[in-house]
N, C-alpha and C positions, 0 to 999 in steps of 0.2 A: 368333674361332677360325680357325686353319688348316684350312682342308676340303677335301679330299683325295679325290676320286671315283674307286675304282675298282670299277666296275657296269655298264662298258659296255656289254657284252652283256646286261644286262637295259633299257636305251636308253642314247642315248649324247647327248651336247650338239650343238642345234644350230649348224650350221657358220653362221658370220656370215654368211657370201655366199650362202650359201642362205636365211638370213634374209631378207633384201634381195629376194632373187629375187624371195619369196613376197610380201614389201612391195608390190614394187612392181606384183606382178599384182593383190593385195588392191584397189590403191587405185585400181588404172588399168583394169585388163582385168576386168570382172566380168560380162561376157556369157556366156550358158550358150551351152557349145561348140556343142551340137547348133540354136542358133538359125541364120539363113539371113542373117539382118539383118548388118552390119557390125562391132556388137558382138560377136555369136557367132562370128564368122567370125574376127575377132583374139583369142577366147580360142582356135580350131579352132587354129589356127595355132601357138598357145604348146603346146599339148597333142602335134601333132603333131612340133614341135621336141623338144620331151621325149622323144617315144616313139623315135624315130631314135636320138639321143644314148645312151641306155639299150641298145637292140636292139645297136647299132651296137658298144657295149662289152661286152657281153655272145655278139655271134654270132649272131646271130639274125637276122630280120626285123623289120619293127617288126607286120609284120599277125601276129607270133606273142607277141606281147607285149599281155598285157591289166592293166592298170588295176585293182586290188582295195581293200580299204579296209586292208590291214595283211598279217603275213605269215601270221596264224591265216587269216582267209578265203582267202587263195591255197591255204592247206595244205588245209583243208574243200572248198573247189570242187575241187581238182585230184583227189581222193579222191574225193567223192562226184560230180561230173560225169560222169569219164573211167568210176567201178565200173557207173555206174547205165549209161551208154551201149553198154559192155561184156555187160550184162547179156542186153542185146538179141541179142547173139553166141551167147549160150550161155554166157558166162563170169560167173562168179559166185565168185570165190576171189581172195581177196587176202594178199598177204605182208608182211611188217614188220619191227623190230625191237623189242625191249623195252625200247630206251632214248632211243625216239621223243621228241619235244613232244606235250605234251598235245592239240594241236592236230592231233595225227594218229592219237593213239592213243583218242581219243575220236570222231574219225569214224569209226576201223573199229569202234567197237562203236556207233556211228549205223547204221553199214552191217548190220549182224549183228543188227540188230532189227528190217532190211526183209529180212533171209533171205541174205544174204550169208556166206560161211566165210573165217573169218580164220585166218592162221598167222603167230604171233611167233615169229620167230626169237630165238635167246637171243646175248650177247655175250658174250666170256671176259672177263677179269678185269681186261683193260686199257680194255677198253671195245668192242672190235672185234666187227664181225660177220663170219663166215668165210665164203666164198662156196659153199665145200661142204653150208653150212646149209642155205644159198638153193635149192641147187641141189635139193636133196633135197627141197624144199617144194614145189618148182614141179609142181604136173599139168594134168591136159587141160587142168580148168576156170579155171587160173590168169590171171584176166586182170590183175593190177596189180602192180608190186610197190614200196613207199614207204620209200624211207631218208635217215637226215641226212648232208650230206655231214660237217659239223662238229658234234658233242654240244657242244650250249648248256651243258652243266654241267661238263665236263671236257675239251672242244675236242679230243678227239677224231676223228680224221679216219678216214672211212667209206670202204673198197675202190670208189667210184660206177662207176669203169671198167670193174675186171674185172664187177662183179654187171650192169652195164648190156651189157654183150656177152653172155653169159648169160643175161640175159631179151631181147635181141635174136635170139641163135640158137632162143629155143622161143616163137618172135612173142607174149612176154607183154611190156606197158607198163612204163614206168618214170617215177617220179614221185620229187625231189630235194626235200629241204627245205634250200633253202641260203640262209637267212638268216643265219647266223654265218661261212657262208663269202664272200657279196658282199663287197667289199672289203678282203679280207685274202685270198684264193687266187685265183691266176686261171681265169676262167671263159670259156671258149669254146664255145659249142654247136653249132657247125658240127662238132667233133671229137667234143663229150661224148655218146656214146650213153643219152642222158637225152629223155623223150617231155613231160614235164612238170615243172617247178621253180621253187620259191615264193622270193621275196624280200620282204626290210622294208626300207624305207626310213630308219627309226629307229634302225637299228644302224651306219648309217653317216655319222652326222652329220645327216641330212635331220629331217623332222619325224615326227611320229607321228601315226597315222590315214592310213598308205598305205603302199599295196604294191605286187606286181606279179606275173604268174603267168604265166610262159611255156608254151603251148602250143604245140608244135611241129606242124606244119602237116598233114592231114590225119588228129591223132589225134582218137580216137571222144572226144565230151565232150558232154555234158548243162549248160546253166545252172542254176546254183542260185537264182537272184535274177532277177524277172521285172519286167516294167514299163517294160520304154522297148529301145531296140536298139540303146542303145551298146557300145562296145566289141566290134563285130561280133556283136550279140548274143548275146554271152558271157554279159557283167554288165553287168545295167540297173542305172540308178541314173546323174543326172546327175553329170560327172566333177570331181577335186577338181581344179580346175586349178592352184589355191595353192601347192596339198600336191605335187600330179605336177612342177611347173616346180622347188619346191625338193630333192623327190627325184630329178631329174635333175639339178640342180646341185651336191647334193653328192655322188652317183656318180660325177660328172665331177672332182670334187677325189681322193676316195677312191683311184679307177683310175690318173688321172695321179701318185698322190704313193705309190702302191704299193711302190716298189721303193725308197723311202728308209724310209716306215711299219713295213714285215715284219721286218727286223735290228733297228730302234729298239726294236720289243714284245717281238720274244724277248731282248733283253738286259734290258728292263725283266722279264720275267718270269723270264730265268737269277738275276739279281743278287737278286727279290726273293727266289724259293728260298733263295742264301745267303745273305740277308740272316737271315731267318727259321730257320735251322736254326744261325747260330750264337747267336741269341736262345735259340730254345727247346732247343737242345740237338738234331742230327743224328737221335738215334733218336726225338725226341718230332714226326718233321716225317716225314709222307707225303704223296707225290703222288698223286693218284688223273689214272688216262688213259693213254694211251699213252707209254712213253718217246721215241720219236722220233714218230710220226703224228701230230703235234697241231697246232694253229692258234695261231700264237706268243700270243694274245692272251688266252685263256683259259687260267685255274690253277686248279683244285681240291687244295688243301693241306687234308691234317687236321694238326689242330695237339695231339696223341695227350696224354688230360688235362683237356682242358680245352674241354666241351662246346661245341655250334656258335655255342645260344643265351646263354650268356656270352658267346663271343669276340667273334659282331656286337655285342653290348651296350656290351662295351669300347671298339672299334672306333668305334661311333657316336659313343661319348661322346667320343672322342680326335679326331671330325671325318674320321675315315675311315670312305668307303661300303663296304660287302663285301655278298654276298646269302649264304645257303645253300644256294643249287641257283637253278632257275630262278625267276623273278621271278611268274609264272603260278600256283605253288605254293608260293611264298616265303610264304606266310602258315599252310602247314600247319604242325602241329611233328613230324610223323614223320619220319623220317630218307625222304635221295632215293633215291624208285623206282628213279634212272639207277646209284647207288653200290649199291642193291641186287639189283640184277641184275645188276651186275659181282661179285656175289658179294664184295664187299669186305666186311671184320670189321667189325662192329657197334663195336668201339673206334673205331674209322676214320668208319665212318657217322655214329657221335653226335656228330663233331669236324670233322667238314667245313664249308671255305667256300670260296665261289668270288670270285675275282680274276678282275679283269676292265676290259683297258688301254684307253687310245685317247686320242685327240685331247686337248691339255692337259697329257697326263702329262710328268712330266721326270724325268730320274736326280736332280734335286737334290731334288726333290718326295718321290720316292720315299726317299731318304736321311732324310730327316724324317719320311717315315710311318714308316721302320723305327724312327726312336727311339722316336715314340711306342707303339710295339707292344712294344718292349724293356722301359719305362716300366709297362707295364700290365701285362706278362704278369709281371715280376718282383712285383709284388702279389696277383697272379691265382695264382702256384705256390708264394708263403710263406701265402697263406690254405686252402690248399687242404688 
């Protein structure tokens, strides 16, 4: 069967050369970094070649760059470190949106069961958060305030700049989840008024089981994870050397091949729009997300008719991947928290899937998934 991946943003395939990378530390360099010995000291070495490479493309430092096991833990330390260290200030109030990763919206209620006050901000209908929300949320005690720059489920792109000037002029924190934004928007953090921001390494090609949490250099933070003093005493836990060298391998593919990638995905995702709307017919096809604000690589299409869990069904069987929202909740069967907080119609909600491009795709590929979705849906709307 022809198999057709698009789920990238729920992981994405590893890049060959990061493959490699990882080979060859697997079989060659297998000293733990923190030893003194010569073995240690040539993984010390591949790790710190890593963390420069990463810092370096990113804007940063590398001493502001730490090492995590994925981008949920970067999103949970950077939440619960930065609230708990805050604490000690006087600051116990935290801000959000409601169309968070579970990964954030489950620490602030981690947070609010050790006495913490959370405020969700809500999003209008495109997916946005307005900065007026923010702003009105913000008081004394506000020490943090946490947003995605890109919504995993409708790519959606989050105001980071102006909310981040914002909580710079009333000295509250600011903490990015941009793991769907790493290598699709450019990232500089010498400019982005951002105190904290999580990455994965999985969504760009690299492998899965690493991440990475920038901490911007004299923000309050607390460790989550205790037992050893790596990582400046961030996060203990001996480092994945494997996983760090082919996550900054394929950062380094990702960053350099950026500006041929970003036109490639938005025309893979304008073309599959009409590919799809003249299948299912123009009114039977909604986008859920921003009209222009969005991260070419992410689609949320309801396909109006013809429920979510059908169309993955079809979709699988035709050898194409698609999810329902995020991969983390991809196993509930209630319609997505993210489409229902955009207030989007329950028609819409119960017919949602998410598309989701990258590495491998082609227009010719895609040409093929469309027929097979032509092929199915035309079975799908005479049985119906």
């Amino acid at each position: 069967m022809d198999r057709i991946y698009y789920d990238h943003a729920a992981s994405s395939p590893l890049h060959a050369e990061a493959a490699k990378a990882m080979l060859e530390v697997m079989t060659g360099t297998y000293g733990n970094a923190s030893s003194t010995h010569s073995f240690g000291r040539a993984a010390r070495q591949l790790l710190n070649r890593s963390r420069d490479a990463i810092a370096s493309g990113i804007g940063c430092t590398a001493g502001e760059l730490v090492f995590t096991g994925g981008g949920t833990e970067s999103d949970n330390a950077a939440l619960i470190g930065a609230a708990r260290a805050a604490r000690k200030q006087g600051k116990s109030h935290i801000i959000t949106s409601a169309t968070e990763h579970q990964a954030v919206l489950q620490s602030c209620e981690a947070l609010q069961r050790e006495g913490f006050r959370v405020t969700i901000v809500p999003v209008d209908e495109q997916g946005l958060v307005d900065a007026a929300e923010v702003e009105r949320a913000i008081a004394a005690d506000t020490a943090l305030i946490s947003l995605m720059h890109v919504n995993n489920e409708t790519g959606t792109i989050q105001p980071i700049e102006e909310i981040g000037e914002l909580a710079r002029s009333n000295s509250v924190l600011v903490h990015v989840d941009g793991v769907q934004a790493l290598g699709i928007l450019p990232i500089d953090l010498r400019q982005l008024p951002v105190d904290l921001m999580s990455f994965s390494s999985h969504k760009i090609n690299g492998p899965q089981g690493i991440g990475a949490l920038y901490i911007r250099k004299g923000t309050p933070f607390e460790p989550v994870l205790f037992g050893g003093s790596q990582e400046r005493k961030r996060r203990a836990g001996t480092e994945n050397v494997a996983g760090i060298v082919g996550f900054a391998k394929a950062f380094e593919l990702s960053v350099n091949s950026l500006a041929e990638r970003k036109p490639f995905m938005e025309r893979l995702r304008y073309t599959w729009i009409e590919r799809m709307r003249e299948i299912a017919g123009a009114e039977n096809i909604a986008v859920n997300g921003h009209a222009s604000l969005y991260a070419p690589h992410i689609l949320n299409l309801s396909f109006i008719g013809v429920g979510t869990e059908s169309m993955l069904m079809n979709l699988d069987l035709a050898g194409i991947a698609a999810s329902g929202g995020s991969a983390c909740t991809a196993g509930a069967l209630e319609p997505s928290y993210v489409l229902n907080a955009m207030n989007v119609s329950q028609e819409r909600q119960a017919s949602a899937v998410r598309f989701s491009f990258g590495l491998g795709n082609t227009m010719e590929e895609l040409e093929r998934a469309a027929k097979k979705v032509a092929t199915f849906m035309a079975r799908v709307r005479t049985n119906a």
